[in-house]
C-alpha positions as CSV (number, residue, x, y, z in Angstrom):
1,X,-4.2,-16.3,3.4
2,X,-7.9,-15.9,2.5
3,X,-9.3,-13.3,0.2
4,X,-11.1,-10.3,0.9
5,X,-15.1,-10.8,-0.5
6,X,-15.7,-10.2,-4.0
7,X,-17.9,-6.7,-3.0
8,X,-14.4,-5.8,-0.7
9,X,-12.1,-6.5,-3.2
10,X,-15.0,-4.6,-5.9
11,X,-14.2,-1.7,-3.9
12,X,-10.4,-1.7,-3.2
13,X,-9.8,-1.9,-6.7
14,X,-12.3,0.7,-7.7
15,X,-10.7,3.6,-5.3
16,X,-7.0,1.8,-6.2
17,X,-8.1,3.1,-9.9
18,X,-8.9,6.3,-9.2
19,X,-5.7,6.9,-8.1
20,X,-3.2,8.9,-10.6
21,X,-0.3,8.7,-8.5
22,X,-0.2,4.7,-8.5
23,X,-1.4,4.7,-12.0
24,X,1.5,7.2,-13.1
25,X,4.2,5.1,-10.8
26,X,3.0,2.0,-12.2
27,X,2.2,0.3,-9.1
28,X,-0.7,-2.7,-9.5
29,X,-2.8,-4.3,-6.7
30,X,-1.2,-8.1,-6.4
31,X,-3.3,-9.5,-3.0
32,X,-6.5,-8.6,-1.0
33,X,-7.1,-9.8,2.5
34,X,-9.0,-8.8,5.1
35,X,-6.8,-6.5,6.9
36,X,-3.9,-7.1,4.6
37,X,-2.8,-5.8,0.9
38,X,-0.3,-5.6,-1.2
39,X,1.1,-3.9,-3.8
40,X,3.9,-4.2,-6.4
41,X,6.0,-1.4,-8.2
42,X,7.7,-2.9,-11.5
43,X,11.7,-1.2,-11.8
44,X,11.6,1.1,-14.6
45,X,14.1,4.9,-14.7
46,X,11.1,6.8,-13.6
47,X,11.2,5.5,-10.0
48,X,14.2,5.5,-9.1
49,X,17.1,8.0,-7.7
50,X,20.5,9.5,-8.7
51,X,22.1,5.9,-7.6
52,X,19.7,3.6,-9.7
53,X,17.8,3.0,-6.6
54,X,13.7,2.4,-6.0
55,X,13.5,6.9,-5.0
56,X,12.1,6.6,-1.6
57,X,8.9,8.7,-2.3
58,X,8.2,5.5,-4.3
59,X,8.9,3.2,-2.1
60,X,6.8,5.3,0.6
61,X,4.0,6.1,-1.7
62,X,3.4,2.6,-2.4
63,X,3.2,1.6,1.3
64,X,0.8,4.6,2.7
65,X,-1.4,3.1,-0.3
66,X,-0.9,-0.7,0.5
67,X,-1.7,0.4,4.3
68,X,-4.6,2.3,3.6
69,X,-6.1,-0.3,1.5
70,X,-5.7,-2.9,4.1
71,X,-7.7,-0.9,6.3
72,X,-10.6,-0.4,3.5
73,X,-10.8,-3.8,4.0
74,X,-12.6,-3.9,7.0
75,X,-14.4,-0.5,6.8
76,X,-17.8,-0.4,6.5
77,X,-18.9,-0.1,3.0
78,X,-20.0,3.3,3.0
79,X,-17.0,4.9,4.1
80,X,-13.8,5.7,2.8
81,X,-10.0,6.3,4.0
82,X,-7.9,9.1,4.6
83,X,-4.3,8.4,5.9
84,X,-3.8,10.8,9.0
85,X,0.5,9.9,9.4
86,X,3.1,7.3,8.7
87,X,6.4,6.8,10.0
88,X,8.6,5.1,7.5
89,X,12.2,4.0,8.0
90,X,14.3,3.0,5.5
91,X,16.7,0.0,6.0
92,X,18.8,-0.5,2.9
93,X,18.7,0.6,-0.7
94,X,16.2,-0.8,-3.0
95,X,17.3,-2.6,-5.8
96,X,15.2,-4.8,-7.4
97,X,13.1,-6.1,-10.5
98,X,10.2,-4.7,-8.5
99,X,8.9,-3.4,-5.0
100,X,6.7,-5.6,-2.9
101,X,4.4,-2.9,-0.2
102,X,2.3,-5.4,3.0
103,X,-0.1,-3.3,4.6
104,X,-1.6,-5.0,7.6
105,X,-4.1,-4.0,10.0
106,X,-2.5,-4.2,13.9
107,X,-6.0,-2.3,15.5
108,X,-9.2,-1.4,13.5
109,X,-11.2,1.1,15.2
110,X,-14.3,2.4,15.1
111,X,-12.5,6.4,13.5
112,X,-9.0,5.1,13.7
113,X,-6.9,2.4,11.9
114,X,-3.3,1.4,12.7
115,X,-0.9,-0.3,10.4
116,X,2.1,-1.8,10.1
117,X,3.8,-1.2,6.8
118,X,7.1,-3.1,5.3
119,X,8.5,-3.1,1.8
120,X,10.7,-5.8,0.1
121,X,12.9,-5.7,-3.1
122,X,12.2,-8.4,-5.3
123,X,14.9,-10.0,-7.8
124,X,14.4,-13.6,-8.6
125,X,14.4,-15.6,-5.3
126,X,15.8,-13.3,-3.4
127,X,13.0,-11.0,-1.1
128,X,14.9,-8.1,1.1
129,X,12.9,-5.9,3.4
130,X,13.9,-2.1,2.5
131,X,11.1,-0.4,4.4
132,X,9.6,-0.6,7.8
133,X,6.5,1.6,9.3
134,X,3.4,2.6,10.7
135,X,0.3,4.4,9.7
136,X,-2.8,5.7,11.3
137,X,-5.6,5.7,8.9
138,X,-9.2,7.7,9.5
139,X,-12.7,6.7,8.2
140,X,-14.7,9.2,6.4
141,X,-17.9,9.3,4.3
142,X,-17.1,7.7,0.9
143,X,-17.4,10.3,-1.8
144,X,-19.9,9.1,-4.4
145,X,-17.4,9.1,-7.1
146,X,-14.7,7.3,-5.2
């Protein structure tokens, strides 16, 4: 899978930064495509549930994110993205060493984005898909700060 331009992946990581919720789950920026990202969530107490599972506000927090990022990767570079709904079902509990998010681009539109969204818990070899979706993302004027 190629990588995103530097100046794309510059920018992914810049607004990926300036987000406390990622930041205070833990999650870290692993791949940047064009139309595809991902994102990882390390196991620790603080994200998971009663059960010892990944909570799923976790597990849905880092796939809106991993979705909207793919679709910053093929937005123009003076705009900026604002998820407008997702859909996420989840298909098993997630028990892992960490959380893998995919955002991919299905349809990249001039105001509208769609993605497709999955999750996977990670232990060792073993990959499990936890989390299925879809997003629609809008472009906006970039903020100067963001």
């Amino acid at each position: 899978m190629e990588e995103a331009s530097p100046e794309v992946q510059a920018r992914v990581r810049t607004s990926f930064e300036h987000q406390g919720l990622m930041e205070h789950l833990g999650a870290r920026l692993t791949r940047i495509s064009p139309g595809c990202v991902h994102i990882e969530l390390p196991r620790r107490p603080e994200v998971t549930q009663q059960h010892g599972y990944f909570h799923a506000g976790a597990t849905s927090a880092i796939a809106d994110s991993a979705g909207g990022y793919a679709g910053l990767t093929l937005f123009a570079p003076d705009n900026s993205v604002l998820t407008v709904e997702f859909k996420i079902n989840l298909l098993a509990p997630a028990e892992g060493e960490y959380l893998e998010a995919v955002g991919k681009v299905l349809k990249s539109g001039r105001t509208l984005t769609v993605c497709q969204l999955e999750v996977f818990a990670v232990e060792g070899d073993r990959r499990m898909s936890v989390a299925v979706g879809q997003q629609t993302l809008m472009q906006i004027a970039a903020r100067p700060e963001h």
